[in-house]
N, C-alpha and C positions, 0 to 999 in steps of 0.2 A: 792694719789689715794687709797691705801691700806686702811687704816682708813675709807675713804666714801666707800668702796666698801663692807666692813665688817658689817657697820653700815646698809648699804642694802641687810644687810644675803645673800651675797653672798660667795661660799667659792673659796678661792684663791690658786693658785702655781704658784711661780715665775720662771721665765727664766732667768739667769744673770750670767756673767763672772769676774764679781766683780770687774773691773779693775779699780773701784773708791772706792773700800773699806777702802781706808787709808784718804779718803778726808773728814770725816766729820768735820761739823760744828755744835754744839752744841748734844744734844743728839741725839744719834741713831735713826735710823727710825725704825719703828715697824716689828718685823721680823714675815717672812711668811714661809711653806716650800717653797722649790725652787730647781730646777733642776740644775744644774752647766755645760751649755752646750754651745756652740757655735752656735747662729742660721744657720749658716753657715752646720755644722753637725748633725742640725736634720733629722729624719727620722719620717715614719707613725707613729709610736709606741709611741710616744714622745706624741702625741697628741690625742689620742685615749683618749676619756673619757671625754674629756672636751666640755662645752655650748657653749664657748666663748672664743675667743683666741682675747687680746689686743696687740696691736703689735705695741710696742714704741721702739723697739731696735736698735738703727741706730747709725753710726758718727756723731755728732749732729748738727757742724755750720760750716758754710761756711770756717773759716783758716781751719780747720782742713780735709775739704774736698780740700781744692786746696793742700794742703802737698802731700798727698795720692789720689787722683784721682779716681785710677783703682783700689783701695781696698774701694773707698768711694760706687763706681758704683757696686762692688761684693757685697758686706754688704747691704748699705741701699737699693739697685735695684735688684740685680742676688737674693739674701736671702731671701730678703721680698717675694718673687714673689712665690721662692721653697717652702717657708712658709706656704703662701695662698695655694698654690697646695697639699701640704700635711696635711693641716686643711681641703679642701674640702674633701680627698680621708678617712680621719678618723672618717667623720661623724660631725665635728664643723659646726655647723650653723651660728655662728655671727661671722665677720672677722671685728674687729675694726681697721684701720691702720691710724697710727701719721703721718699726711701730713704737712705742712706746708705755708704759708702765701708768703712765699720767693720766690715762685712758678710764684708771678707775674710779680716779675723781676721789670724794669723800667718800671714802669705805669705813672711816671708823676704827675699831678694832679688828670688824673684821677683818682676814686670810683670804683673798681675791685670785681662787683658780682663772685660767681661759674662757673659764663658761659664766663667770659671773655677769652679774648687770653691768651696762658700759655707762659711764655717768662724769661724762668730759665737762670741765669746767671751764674751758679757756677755749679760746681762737684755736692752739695749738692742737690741744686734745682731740677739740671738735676736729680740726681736720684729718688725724688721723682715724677718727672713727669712720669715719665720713670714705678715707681714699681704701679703708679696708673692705668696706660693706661691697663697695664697685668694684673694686679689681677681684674680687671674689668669688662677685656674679661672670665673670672672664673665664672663671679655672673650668677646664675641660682638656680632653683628649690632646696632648702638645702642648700646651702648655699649664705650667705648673705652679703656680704662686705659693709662699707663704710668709707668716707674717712675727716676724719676731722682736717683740713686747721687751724692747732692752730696759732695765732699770734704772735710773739715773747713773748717770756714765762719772767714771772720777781718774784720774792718775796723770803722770806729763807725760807730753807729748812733743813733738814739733810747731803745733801750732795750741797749744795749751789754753785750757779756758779757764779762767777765774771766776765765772759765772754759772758753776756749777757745786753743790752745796759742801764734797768735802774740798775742792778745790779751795772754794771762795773761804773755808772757816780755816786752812792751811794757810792759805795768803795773810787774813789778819793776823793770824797768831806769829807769823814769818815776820811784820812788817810793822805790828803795835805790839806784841805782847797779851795784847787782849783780843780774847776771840769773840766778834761780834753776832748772836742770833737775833735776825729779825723778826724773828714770831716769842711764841711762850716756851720752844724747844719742844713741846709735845709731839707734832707729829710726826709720822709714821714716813720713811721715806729705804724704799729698796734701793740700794746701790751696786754698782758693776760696773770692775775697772775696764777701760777703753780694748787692750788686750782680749779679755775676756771675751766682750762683745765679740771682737772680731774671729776668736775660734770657733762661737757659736754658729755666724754665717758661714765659716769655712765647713765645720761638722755639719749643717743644712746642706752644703752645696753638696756633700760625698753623700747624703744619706739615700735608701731608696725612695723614691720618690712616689711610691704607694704607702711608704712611713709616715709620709710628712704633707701630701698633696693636699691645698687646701686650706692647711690648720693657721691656728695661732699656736705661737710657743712666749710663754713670759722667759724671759733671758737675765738670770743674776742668782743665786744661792739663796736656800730658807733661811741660811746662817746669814745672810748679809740684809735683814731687813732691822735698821736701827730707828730709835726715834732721833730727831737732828740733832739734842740735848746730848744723845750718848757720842754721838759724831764728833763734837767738841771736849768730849771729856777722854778721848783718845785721841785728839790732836793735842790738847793739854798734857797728855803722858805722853807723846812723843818729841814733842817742844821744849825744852826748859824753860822756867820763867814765868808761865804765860797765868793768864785768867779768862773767867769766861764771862762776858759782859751780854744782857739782853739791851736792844735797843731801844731805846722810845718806852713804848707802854710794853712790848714784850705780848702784843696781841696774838688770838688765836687765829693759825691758820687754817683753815676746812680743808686746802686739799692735805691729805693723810689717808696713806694705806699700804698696809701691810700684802705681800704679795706671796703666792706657791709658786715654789718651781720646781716643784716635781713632776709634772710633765717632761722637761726638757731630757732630762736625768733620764727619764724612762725611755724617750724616742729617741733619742742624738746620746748614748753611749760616747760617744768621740768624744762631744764635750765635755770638756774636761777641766771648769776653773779653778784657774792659781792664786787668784789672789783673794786678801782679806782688806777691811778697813782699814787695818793698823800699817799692815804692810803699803798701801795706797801711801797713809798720810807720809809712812820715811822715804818713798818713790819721790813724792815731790818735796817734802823737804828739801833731802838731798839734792832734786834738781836747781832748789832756790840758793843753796849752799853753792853749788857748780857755777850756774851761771848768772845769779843776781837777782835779788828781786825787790825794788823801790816801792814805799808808797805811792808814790809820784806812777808807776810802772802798773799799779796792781789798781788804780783806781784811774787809769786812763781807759784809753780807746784799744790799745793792742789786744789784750785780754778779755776783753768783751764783746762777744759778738755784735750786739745792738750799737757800742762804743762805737765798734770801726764802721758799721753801716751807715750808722748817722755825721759820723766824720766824709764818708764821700759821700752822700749828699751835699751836707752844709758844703763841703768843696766845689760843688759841681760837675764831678767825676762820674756818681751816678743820678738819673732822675727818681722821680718822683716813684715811680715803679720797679726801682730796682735795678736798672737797664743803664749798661757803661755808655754814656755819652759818645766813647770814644774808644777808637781799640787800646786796650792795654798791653805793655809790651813784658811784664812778666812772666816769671816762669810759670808753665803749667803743672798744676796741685797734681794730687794722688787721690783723689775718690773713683773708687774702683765700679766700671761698670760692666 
């Protein structure tokens, strides 16, 4: 996001707690200033001065919200909401907030517009339904919320995740040869590479803002809604070698749903996505080619969000709530606010 944001002379300052500072992969990501704060412990002052407050900071997937629950629901729902309330009272006219796709729960076969039933399964979901419905009740005259519905996120990055489904089925197939699905491969799961996402927020922040005041937009291509089965059988054609192995009993999983985005297409013209699945899986391929990628690497704590969270706790670094024990002397990330 930083790079396209820059590239559209916009100038930047980050919000981040750095608690993925030790996880990258390949070179660093482009450093911005940034405040070293807790969105949990902002106040008015924090946000005075600024156009545009993006608001990606949350627990990010579903294990890591059912561990934690009531700190998934403080952070990503009780924070977001204080957030939005103290970007209106400072004068921020544009509230961009990172919603998510996961929001429709078991849809089935159904094709899940904006306007469908919301039927959150998880801690995570919940919370995002939850910090939508309130910051919602906010939007008025100055300021401006909306709320873009990203698709499961995939491709590398700086700080790249393997806990994400084509990342994670690209690491096996990279690391055993066999590509491991832990359900039956049936369901339904939209994807949209990281890139993507982020032209999406950039197209939101240019659009007028009687276009978009308000709304939900789902964020990812009609073309990019696979079932996880097919996800693997295009990492297997891009892979040589490999196989596709179910786990365990190869159970059904409920959350599945297929998603529209043609709204997005019709309001945000700008946006403009490049990428496809197949392309995703030779992005990181290639990256695993470039800079390595172990077993040992892909089933530790780096790559995994929840991995590296539970690593500073058991260390004592951070407590029980998430909160650094101590200041850290790291460099500060790039989440754009």
């Amino acid at each position: 996001m930083v790079p396209l944001f820059r590239r559209a002379h916009h100038n930047l300052v980050g919000l981040d707690l750095n608690y993925f500072s030790e996880c990258d992969f390949g070179p660093r990501a482009e450093a911005i200033p940034a405040i070293r704060k807790d969105i949990r412990d902002l106040d008015e002052n924090d946000l005075r001065g600024f156009d545009a407050v993006v608001h990606l900071a949350a627990l990010s997937n579903d294990p890591m919200g059912e561990l934690i629950p009531e700190l998934t629901l403080d952070i990503n729902y009780r924070a977001s909401v204080k957030l939005a309330r103290l970007a209106k009272a400072a004068g921020v006219k544009r509230f961009l907030y990172s919603s998510s796709c996961s929001i429709y729960g078991a849809a089935g076969e159904q094709v899940m517009s904006e306007n469908a039933p919301l039927k959150p399964m998880t801690a995570y979901a919940e919370s995002k339904v939850r910090a939508e419905e309130e910051i919602s009740a906010l939007a008025g005259e100055g300021f401006s919320p909306v709320f873009l519905r990203n698709a499961t996120a995939y491709g590398a990055s700086p700080r790249f995740r393997a806990d994400l489904v084509l990342n994670n089925l690209t690491c096996w197939a990279f690391t055993t040869k066999a590509i491991r699905i832990m359900s039956d491969g049936t369901p339904w799961r939209p994807i949209v590479h990281i890139e993507d996402i982020a032209r999406a927020f950039l197209a939101a922040l240019a659009a007028p803002v009687e276009k978009i005041h308000d709304q939900a937009f789902n964020v990812g291509l009609d073309a990019e809604n696979y079932r996880v089965r097919d996800i693997a059988e295009i990492v297997k054609h891009v892979i040589p070698g490999c196989t596709v192995e179910y786990a365990g009993k190869g159970g059904f999983d409920p959350r599945s749903y297929r998603v529209d985005f043609g709204k997005i297409a019709r309001a945000l013209p700008d946006f403009q996505p490049k990428w496809n699945a197949r392309m995703g899986v030779e992005e990181v391929y290639a990256g695993f080619q470039r800079n390595g990628l172990s077993l040992e690497d892909f089933q530790g704590w780096r790559f995994t969000r929840l991995g590296q969270l539970r690593r500073l706790i058991d260390s004592g670094r951070l407590d029980a709530s998430l909160r650094w024990r101590q200041v850290e002397t790291t460099a500060a990330g790039s989440s754009a606010a």
